[in-house]
N, C-alpha and C positions, 0 to 999 in steps of 0.2 A: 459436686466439688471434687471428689474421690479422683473419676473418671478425669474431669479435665488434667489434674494435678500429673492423673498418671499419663496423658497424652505427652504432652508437656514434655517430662520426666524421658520418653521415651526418642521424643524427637532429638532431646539433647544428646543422649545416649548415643543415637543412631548418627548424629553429623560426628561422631567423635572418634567414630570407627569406617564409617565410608566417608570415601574423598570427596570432591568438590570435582565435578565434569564441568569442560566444555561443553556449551549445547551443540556447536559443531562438527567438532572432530573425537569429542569424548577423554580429551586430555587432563589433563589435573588443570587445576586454577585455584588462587585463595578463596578459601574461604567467603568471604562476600563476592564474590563474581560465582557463585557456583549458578548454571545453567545460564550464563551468559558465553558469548565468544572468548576466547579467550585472546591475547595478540595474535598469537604466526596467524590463528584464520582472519581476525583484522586483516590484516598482513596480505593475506589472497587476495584480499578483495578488493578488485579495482575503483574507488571513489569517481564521479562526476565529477569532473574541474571545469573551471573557465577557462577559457571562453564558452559560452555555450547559450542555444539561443533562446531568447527573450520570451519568446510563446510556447513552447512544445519543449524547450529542456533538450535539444538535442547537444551535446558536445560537437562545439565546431573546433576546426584546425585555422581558422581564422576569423577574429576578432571583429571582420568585414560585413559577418555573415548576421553577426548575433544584434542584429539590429532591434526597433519597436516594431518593423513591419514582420520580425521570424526571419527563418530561416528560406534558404533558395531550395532546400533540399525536400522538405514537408509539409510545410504549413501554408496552411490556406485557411475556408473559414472552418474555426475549431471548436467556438464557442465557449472557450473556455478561457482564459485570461492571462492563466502561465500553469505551467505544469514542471516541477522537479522532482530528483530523486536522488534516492542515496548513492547507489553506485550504478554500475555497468551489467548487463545484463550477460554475463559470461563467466567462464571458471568456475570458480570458488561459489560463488554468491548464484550463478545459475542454478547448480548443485542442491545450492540447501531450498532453494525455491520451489526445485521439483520436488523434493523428499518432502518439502509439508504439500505441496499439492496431491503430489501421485502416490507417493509413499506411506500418508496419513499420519507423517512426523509433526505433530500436532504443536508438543516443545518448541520448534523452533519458530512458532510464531511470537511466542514474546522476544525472545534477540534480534528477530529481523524487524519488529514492532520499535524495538526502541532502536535501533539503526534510523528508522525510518524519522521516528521522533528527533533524533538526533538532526536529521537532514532538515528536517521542518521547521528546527527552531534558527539553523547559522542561514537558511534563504528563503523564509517566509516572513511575515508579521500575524504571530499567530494568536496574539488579542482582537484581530481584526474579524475572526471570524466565528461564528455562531451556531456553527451546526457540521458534523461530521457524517457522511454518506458514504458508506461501503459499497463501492458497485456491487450489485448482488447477482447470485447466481441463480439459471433454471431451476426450477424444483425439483425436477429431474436430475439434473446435476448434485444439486444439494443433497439429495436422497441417494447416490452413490458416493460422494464424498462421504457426509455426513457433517460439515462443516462446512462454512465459507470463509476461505482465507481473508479474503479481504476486510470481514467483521474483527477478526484473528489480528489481524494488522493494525489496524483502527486503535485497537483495546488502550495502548501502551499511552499514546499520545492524549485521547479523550481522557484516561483518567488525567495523567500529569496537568493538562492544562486544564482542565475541566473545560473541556466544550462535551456538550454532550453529541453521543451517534444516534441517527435521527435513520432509520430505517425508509426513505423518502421515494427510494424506486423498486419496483417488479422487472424482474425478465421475463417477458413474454413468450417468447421464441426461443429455442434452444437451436444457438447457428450454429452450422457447423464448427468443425475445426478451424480454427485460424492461423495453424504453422504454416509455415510455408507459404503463406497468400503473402499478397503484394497488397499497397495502401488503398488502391481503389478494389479489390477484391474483398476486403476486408473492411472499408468502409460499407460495401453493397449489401455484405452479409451482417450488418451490423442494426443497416436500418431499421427504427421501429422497433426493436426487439423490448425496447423498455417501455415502462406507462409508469406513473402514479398510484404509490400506494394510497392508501384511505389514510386521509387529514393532513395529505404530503404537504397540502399548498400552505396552511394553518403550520407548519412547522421549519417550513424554508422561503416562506412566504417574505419578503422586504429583509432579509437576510443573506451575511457573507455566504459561503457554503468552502468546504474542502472536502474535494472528492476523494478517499482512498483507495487504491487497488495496490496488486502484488508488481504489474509489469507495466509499463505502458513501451509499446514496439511505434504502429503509426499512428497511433493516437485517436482512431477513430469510436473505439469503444467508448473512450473517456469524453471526445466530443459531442455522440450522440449522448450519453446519460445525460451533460454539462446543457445539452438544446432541451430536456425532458424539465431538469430542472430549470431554468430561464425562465420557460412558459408556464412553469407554477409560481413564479414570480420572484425567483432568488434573485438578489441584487446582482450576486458575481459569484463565476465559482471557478474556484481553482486545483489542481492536479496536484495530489502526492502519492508517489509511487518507491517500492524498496529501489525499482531498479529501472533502467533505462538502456533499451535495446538501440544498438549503433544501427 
């Protein structure tokens, strides 16, 4: 009792003397926003608007484009149903993407988590779906990160809405690099790299599914995981991502 009391005691102590950061730029912010964005980086960061299209989430420049059949510019078969995202994959929001990727800024996956929740609840229906699926990383990868962001991303949304995250695929293959490649380069090195984990079908089995990652660029990562799960028998599955590469 001692012990907790004095926890407690100390934590209050402690916010009463250091400030409240930005989890972004490290600025001040009230009190309840402490290790959230604060505005000006809001503020950076470019949002996904509409127009944009119906399958793959690309922002179009015309209203023409964002048809049921997608877009003229990427989509084809995606396997996936629709895919959105918070903002624009540039600037501000690039930035903080790679500091929790490469930089092991681990913090900022809850602000970009609930960015992402934010984006999931004004253009999705998110009582519709039953299971949350992190694209997951190599082992390999995993074992130099030491985290998977995309689980990191996940967290914010699973709880609020309770759906639960369902660990449902393996990377098999660790492909290479994908900067720099073009959509069919990067669909090639994509193939196959996932399977089934153990009990996947039993858990995404006659179920919505919502796929979360950090990026989605041509969408072929997301469409291969979106064919792995299909064939274990998910109803439908759909793409949420923090950010959307033009």
């Amino acid at each position: 009792m001692g012990q907790s009391w004095t926890g407690r005691f100390a934590r209050v102590v402690t916010g009463l003397f250091v400030p409240a950061t930005c989890a972004g730029c490290g600025g001040g912010v009230s009190r309840d926003r402490d290790g959230a964005f604060c505005e000006r980086c809001l503020d950076r960061m470019q949002r996904v608007k509409a127009p944009w299209c119906s399958l793959c989430g690309l922002p179009t420049p015309d209203a023409l484009y964002a048809t049921a059949t997608g877009c003229v510019r990427q989509c084809g078969d995606r396997h996936f149903t629709q895919a959105r995202a918070f903002g624009v994959f540039e600037g501000h929001l690039k930035d903080l993407i790679g500091r929790l990727k490469y930089a092991g800024e681990q913090p900022l996956a809850e602000p970009l988590g609930r960015a992402l929740l934010q984006a999931a609840q004004e253009r999705l229906t998110l009582p519709d779906y039953e299971a949350v699926v992190p694209v997951p990383l190599h082992t390999e990868r995993l074992r130099e990160r030491g985290f998977n962001q995309a689980f990191l991303l996940a967290r914010p949304l699973s709880r609020e809405v309770r759906i639960p995250i369902v660990h449902a695929l393996r990377r098999d293959v660790l492909a290479p690099p994908q900067v720099g490649s073009g959509g069919a380069a990067r669909a090639s090195n994509i193939a196959g790299v996932f399977s089934l984990a153990p009990r996947a079908a039993e858990q995404v089995g006659r179920r919505n599914v919502l796929l979360v990652d950090d990026v989605l660029t041509t969408g072929a990562t997301a469409a291969e995981a979106a064919r792995v799960l299909l064939r274990a028998g998910a109803l439908r599955v759909d793409v949420m991502t923090v950010a959307r590469a033009l």
